[in-house]
C-alpha positions in Angstrom: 36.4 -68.1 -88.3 33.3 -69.3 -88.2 30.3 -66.8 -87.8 29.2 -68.2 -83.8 33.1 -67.0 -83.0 32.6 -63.5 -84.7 28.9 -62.7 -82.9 30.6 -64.2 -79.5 34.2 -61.4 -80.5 30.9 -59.0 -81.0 29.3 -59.3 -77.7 32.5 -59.3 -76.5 33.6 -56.1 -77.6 30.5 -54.5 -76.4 30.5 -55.2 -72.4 32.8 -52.4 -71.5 35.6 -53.0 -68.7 37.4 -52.0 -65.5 40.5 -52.4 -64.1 40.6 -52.4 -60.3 44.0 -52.6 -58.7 45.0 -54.8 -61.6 41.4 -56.9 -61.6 39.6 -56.5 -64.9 36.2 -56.9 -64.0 32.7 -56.6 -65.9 30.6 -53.7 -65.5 26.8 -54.5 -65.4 24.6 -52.6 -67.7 22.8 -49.3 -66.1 20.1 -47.3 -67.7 21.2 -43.5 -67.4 18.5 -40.5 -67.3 19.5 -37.0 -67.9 19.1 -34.5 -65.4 17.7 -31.4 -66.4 18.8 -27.6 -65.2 15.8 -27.3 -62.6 16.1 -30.9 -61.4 17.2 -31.2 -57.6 18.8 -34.4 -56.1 16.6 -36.6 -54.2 16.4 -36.2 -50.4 18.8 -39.0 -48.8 17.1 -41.7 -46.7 17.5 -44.4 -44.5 16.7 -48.2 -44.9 13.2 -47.6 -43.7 12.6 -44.6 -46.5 13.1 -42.3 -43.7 15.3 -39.0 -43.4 18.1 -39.2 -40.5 17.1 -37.3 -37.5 19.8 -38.6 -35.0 20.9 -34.5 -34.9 17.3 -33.4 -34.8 16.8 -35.4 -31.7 20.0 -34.3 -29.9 19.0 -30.9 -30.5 15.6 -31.4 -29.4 16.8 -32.9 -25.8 19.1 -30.0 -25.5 16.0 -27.8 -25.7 13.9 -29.8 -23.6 16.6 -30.0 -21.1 17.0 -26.0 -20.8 13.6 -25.7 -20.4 13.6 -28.1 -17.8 16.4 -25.8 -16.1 14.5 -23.0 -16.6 10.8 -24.2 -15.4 13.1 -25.4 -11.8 15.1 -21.7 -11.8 11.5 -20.6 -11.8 10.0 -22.3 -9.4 12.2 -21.7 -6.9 12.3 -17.9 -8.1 8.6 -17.9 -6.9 8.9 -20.5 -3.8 11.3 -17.6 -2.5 8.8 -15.1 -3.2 6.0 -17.0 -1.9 8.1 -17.2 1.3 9.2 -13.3 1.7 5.3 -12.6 0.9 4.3 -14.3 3.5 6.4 -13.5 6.2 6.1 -9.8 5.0 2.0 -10.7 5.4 2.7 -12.0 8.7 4.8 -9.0 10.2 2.3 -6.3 8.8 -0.5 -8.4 10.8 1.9 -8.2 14.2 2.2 -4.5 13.8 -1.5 -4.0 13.0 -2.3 -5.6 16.3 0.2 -4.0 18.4 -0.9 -0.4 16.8 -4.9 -1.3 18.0 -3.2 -2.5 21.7 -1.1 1.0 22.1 -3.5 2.8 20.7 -5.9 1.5 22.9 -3.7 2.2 25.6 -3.0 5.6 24.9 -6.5 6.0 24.5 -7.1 4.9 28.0 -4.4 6.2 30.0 -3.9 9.3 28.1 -4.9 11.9 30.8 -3.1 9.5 33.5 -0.7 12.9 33.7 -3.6 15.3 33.8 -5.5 13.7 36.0 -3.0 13.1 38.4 -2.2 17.3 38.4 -5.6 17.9 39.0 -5.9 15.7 41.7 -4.0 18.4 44.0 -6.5 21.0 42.8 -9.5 18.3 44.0 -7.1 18.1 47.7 -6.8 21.6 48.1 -10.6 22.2 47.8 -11.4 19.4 50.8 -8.7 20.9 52.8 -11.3 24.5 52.4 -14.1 22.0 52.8 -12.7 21.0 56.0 -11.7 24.7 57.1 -14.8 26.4 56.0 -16.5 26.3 59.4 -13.5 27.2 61.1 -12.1 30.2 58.9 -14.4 33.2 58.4 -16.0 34.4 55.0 -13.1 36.3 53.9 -10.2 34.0 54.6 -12.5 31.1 53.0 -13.3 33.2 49.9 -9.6 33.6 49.3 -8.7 30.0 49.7 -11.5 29.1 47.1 -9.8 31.9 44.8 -6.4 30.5 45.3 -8.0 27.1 44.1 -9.1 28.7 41.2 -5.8 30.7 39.7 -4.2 27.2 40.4 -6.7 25.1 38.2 -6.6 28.0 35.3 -2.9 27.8 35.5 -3.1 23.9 35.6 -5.5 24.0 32.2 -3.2 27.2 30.3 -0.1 24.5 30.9 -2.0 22.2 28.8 -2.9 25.0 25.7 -6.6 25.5 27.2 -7.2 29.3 27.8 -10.8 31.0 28.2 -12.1 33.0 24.9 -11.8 36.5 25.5 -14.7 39.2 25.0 -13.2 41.9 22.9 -15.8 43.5 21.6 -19.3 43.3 22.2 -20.3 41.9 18.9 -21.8 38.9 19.1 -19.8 36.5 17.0 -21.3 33.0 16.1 -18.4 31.4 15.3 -17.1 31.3 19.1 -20.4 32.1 21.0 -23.9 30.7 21.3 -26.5 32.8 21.9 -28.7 31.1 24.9 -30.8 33.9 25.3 -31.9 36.9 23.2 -33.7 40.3 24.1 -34.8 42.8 21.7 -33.8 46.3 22.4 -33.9 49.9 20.6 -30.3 50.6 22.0 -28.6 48.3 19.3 -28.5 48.2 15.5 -27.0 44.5 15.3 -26.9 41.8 17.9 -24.6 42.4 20.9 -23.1 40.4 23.7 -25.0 42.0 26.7 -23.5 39.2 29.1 -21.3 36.3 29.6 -23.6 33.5 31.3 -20.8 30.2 30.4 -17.1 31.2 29.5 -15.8 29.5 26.1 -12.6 28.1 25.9 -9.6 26.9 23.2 -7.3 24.2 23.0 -4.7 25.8 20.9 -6.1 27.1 18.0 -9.0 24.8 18.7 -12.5 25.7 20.0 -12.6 23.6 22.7 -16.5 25.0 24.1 -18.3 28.2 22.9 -19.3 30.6 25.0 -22.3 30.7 26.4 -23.9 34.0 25.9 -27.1 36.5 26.5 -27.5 38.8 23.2 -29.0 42.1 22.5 -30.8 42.0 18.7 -32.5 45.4 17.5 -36.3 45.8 17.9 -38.3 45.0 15.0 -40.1 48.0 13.7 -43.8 47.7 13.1 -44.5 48.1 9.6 -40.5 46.9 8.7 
């Protein structure tokens, strides 16, 4: 054997081999480096040196999408609202405006009732008018009298009754003091007449009485 046939057995023997499904083919030479403990695998890419993101993007549509759903749910959410607020606007500004009419109304026509009692009071006193030179003092005097009890019951019907003098203390609380005259028969002031009678409306002071006092004297010197 010549030495060229022993270097060419050499190289030969070197390249190493593998059989696939029979096939004996030639392995081509690869350089190996060692991977150490702490030494992670490279992150796989695509052709373009890029990392997939084909799930990434699926995921991130899926989002979008339920946000989408969301932002819609909400605005109808507040279209409906919108809508109930205003028609509640819109019925609160009816029943302002027909309050101010019936109150206006009651405010007008409120003594309709009233007045229409004491109309017969006002008929009764022309039908005396009328009489008066045909009936003598007495029978006139009566009829005006008559008049009267029927006004004072018409008013006590409607909670108005005349303040009563219980005492003669003057009390400014229900009585004004229209005029005033000093005397030595009184050590505090003193109703010494009724000039205008006071009335209530319930529990109400409706008018004061109208009054002439009595105050004590001043002493000279005091």
């Amino acid at each position: 054997m010549s030495p060229d046939d022993i270097e060419e057995n050499g190289k030969k023997k070197a390249e190493p081999s593998v059989e696939i499904n029979g096939l004996e083919e030639t392995a081509d030479e690869v350089e190996y480096e060692p991977i150490g403990e702490g030494d992670t695998f490279p992150e796989k890419k695509d052709k373009a040196g890029l990392r997939p993101h084909g799930e990434e993007e699926k995921g991130l549509k899926h989002k979008l999408k339920k946000k989408e759903a969301e932002i819609k749910t909400l605005k109808k959410d507040h279209d409906e609202l919108k809508d109930k607020y205003l028609r509640k606007l819109a019925e609160m500004e009816n029943l302002r405006k027909r309050f101010e009419r019936e109150r206006a109304d009651y405010l007008q026509y409120a003594l309709s009732e009233f007045l229409r009692e004491t109309l017969v009071v006002l008929d009764n006193f022309e039908r005396a008018l009328k009489t008066s030179d045909q009936a003598d003092g007495k029978s006139f005097q009566e009829g005006v009298e008559l008049i009267y009890r029927q006004y004072l019951d018409l008013i006590k019907k409607k909670g108005v009754r005349p303040i009563e003098l219980s005492d003669k203390k003057f009390d400014p609380a229900v009585q004004q003091a229209v005029l005033t005259e000093e005397s030595d028969e009184v050590e505090e002031p003193e109703v010494a007449e009724v000039l205008q009678r006071g009335y209530w409306l319930q529990d109400r002071l409706l008018r004061p009485s109208m009054v002439k006092v009595l105050v004590p004297r001043k002493r000279e010197g005091s």
